[in-house]
FIVOMI-909301 format. One record per atom (N, C-alpha, C): residue number from 1; atom name; x, y, z. Coordinates in steps of 0.001 Angstrom, whole numbers, always signed. Example, Ala and Ser with C-alpha at 12.3 -4.5 7.8 and 13.67 -1.06 7.14 Angstrom:
residues 2
(1,N,(+13190,-5690,+7800));
(1,CA,(+12300,-4500,+7800));
(1,C,(+13200,-3300,+7800));
(2,N,(+12850,-2250,+7080));
(2,CA,(+13670,-1060,+7140));
(2,C,(+12900,+30,+7870));
This chain:
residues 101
(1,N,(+107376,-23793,-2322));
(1,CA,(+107004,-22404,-2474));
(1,C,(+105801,-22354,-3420));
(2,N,(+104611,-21468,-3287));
(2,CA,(+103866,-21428,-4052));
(2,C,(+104020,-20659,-4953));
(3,N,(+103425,-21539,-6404));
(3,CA,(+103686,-21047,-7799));
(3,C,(+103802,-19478,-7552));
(4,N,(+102544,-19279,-7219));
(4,CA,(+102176,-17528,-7917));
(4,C,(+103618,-16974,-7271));
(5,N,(+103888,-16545,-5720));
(5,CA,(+105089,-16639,-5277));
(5,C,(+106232,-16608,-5731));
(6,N,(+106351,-17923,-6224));
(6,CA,(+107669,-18339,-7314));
(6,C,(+107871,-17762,-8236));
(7,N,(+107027,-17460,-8933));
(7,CA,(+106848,-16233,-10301));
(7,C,(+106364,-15268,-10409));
(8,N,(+106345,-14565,-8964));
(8,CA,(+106099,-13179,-8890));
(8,C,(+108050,-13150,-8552));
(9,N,(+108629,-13698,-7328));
(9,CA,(+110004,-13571,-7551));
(9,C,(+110917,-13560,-8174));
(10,N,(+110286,-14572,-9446));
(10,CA,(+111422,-15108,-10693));
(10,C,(+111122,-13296,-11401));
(11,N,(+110188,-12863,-11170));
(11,CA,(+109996,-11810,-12025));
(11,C,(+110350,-10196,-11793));
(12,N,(+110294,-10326,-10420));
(12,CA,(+110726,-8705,-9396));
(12,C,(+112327,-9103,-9295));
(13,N,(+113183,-10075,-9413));
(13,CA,(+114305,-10047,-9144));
(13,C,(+115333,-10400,-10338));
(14,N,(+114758,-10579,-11836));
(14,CA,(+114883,-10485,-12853));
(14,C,(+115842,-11754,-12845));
(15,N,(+115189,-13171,-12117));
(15,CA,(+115878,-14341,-12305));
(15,C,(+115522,-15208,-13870));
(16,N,(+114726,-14397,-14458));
(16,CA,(+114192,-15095,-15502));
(16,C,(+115079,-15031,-16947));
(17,N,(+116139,-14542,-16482));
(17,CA,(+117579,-14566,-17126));
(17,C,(+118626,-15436,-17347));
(18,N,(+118314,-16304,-15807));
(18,CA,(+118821,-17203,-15445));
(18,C,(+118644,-18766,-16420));
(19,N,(+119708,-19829,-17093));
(19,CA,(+119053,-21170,-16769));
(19,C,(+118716,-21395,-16051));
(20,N,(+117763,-22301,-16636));
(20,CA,(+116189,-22565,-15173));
(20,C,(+117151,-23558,-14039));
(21,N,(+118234,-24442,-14639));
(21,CA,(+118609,-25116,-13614));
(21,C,(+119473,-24412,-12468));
(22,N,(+119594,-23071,-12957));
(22,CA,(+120650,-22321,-11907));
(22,C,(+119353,-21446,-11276));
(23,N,(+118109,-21089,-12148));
(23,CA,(+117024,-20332,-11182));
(23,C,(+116164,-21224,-10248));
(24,N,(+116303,-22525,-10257));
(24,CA,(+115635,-23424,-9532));
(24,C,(+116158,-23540,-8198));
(25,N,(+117768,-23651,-8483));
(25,CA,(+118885,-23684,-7134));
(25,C,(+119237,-21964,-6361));
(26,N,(+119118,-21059,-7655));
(26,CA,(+118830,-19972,-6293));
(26,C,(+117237,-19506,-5563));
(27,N,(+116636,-20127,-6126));
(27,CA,(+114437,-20234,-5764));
(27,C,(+114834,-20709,-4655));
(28,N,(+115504,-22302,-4905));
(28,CA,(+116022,-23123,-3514));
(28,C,(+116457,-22701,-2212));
(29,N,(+117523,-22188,-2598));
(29,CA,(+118036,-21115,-1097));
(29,C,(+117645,-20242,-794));
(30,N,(+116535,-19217,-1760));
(30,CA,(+115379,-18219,-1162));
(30,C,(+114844,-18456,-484));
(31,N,(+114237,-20074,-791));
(31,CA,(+113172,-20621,-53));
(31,C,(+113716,-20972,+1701));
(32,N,(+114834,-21497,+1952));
(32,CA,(+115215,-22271,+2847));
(32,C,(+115328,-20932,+3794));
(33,N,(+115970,-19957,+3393));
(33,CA,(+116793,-18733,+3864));
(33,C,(+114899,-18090,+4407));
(34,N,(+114295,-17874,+3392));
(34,CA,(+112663,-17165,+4385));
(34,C,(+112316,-18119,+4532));
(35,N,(+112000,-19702,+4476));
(35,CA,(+111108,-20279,+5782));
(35,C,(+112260,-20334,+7350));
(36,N,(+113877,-20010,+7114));
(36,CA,(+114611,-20112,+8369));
(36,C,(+113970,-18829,+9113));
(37,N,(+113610,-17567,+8530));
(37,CA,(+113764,-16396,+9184));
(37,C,(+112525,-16291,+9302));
(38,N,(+111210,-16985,+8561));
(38,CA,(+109652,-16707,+9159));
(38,C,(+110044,-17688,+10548));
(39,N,(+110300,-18951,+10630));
(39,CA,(+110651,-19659,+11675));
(39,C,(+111428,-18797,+12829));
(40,N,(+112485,-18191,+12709));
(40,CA,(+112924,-17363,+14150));
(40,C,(+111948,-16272,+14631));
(41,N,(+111022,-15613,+13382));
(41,CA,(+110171,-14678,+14026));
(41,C,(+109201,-15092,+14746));
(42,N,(+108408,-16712,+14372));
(42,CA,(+107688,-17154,+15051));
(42,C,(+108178,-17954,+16245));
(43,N,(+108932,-18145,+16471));
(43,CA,(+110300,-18878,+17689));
(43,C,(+109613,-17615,+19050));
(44,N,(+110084,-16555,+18306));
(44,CA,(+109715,-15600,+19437));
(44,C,(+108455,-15136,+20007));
(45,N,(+107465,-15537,+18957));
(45,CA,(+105766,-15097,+19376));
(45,C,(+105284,-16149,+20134));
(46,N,(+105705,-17908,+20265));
(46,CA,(+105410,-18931,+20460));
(46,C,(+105155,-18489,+21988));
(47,N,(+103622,-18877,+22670));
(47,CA,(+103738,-18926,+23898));
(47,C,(+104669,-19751,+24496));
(48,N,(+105435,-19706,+26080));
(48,CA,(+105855,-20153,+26811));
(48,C,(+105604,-21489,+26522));
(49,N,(+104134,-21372,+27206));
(49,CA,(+103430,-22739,+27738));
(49,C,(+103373,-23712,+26543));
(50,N,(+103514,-23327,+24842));
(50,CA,(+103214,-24205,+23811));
(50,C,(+104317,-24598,+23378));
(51,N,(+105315,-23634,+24087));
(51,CA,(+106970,-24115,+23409));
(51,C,(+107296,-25920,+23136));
(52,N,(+106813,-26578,+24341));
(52,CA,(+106703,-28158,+24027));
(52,C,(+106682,-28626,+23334));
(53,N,(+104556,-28555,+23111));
(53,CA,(+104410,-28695,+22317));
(53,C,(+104764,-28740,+20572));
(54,N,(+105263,-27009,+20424));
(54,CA,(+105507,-27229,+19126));
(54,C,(+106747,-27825,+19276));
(55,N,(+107607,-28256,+20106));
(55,CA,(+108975,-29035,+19538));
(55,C,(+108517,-30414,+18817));
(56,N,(+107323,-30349,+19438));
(56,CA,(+106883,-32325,+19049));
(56,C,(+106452,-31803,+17866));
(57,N,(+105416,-30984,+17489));
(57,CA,(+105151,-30695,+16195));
(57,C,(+106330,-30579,+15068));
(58,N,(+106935,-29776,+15475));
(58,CA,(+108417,-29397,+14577));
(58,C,(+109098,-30886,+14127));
(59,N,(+109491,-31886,+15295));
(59,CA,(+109815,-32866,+15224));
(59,C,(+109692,-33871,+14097));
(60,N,(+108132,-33503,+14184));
(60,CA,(+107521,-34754,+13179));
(60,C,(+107731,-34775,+11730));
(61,N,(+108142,-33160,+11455));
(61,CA,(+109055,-32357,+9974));
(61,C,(+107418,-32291,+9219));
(62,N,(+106261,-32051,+9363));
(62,CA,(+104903,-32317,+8626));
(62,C,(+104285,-30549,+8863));
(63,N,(+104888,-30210,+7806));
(63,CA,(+104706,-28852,+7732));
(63,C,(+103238,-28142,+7495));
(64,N,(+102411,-29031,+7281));
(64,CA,(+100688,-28652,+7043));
(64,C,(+100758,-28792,+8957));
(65,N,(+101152,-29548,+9676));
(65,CA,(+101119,-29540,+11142));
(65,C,(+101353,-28070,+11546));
(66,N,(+102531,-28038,+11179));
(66,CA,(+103688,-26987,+11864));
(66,C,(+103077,-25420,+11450));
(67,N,(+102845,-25613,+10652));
(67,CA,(+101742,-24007,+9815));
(67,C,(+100461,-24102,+10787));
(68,N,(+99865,-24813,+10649));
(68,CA,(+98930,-25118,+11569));
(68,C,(+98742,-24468,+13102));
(69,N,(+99928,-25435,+13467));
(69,CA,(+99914,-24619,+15163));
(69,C,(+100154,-23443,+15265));
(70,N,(+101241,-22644,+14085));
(70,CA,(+102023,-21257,+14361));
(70,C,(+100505,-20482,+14058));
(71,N,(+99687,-21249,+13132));
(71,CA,(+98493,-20083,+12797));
(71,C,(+97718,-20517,+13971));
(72,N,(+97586,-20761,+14491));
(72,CA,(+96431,-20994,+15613));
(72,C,(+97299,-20519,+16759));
(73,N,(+98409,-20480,+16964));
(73,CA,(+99137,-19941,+18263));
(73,C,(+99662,-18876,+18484));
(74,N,(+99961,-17989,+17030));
(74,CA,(+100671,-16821,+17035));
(74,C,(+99282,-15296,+16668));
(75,N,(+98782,-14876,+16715));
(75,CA,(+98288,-14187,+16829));
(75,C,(+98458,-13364,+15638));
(76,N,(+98028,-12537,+14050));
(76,CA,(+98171,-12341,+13346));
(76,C,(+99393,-12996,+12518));
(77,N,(+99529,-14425,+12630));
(77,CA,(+100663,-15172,+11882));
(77,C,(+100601,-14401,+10188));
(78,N,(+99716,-15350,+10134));
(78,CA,(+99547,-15009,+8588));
(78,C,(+99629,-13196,+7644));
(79,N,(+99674,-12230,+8762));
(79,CA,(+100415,-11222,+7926));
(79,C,(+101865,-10814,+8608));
(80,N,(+102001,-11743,+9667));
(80,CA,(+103568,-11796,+9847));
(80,C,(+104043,-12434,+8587));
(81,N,(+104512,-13877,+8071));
(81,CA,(+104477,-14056,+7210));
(81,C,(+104200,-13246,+6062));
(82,N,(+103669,-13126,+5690));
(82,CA,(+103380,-11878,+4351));
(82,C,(+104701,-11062,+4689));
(83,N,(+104445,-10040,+5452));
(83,CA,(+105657,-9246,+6031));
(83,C,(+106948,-9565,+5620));
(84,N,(+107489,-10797,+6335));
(84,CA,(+108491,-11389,+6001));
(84,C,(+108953,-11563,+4756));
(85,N,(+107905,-12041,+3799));
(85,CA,(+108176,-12080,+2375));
(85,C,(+108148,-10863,+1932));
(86,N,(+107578,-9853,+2241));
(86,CA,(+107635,-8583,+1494));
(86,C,(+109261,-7939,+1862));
(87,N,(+109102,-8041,+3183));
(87,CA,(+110867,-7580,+3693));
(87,C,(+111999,-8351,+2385));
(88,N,(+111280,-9613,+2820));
(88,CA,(+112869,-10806,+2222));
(88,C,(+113114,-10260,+853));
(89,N,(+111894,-10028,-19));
(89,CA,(+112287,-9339,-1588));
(89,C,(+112974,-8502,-1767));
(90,N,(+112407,-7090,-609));
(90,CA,(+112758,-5978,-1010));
(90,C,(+114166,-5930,-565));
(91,N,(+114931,-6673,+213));
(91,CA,(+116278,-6919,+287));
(91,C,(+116948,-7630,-633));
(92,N,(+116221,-8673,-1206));
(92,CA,(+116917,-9328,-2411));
(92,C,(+116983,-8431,-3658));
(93,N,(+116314,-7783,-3722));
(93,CA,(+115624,-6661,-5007));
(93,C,(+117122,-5812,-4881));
(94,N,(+117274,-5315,-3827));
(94,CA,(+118249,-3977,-3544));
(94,C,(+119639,-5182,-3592));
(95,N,(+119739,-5959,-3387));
(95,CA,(+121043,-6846,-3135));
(95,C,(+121889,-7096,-4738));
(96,N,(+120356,-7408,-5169));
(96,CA,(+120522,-8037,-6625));
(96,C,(+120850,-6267,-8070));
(97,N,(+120442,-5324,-7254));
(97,CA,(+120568,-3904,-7651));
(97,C,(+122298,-3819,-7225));
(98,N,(+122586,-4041,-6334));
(98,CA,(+123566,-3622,-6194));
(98,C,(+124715,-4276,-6876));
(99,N,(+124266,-5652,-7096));
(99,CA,(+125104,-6586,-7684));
(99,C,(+125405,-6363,-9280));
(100,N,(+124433,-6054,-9580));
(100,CA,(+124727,-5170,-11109));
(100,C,(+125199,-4346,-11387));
(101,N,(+125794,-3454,-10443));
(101,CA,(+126621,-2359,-10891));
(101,C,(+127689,-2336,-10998));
């Protein structure tokens, strides 16, 4: 996850409360949980015809690859993405609101 990213989240979701070894392991499953759900949104934009292809890409687990093709194949990727992260907060934000009460 990139820094700025990482500590714009540690900071909108008030993990900075946390020991770092327990804010590292929930960063962890933030992370896994939005690259699973940017991955199903792009699952669905993937042309037909490249579906193959990216399985071999996916395959190889070389994620500068795999970013690669989705930005060159999906058609405004890169503020899908954004999107996604803006969604994923503002649900963690309200989750983590609710959890405090």
């Amino acid at each position: 996850m990139p820094k700025k990213l990482k500590e714009n989240i540690i900071e909108d979701l008030g993990l900075n409360q946390l020991p770092e070894d327990k804010r590292e392991e929930v960063l962890l499953a933030m992370t896994e949980a939005l690259l699973k759900r940017i991955l199903i949104v792009a699952l669905e934009k993937i042309p037909e015809s490249k579906k193959g292809e990216f399985d071999e890409i996916f395959k190889s687990k070389d994620s500068e690859k795999i970013n690669e093709f989705l930005s060159d194949n999906i058609p405004g990727y890169e503020k899908m993405v954004k999107n996604e992260i803006e969604n994923f907060k503002k649900e963690m934000k309200e989750t983590v609101s609710q959890l405090q009460k």
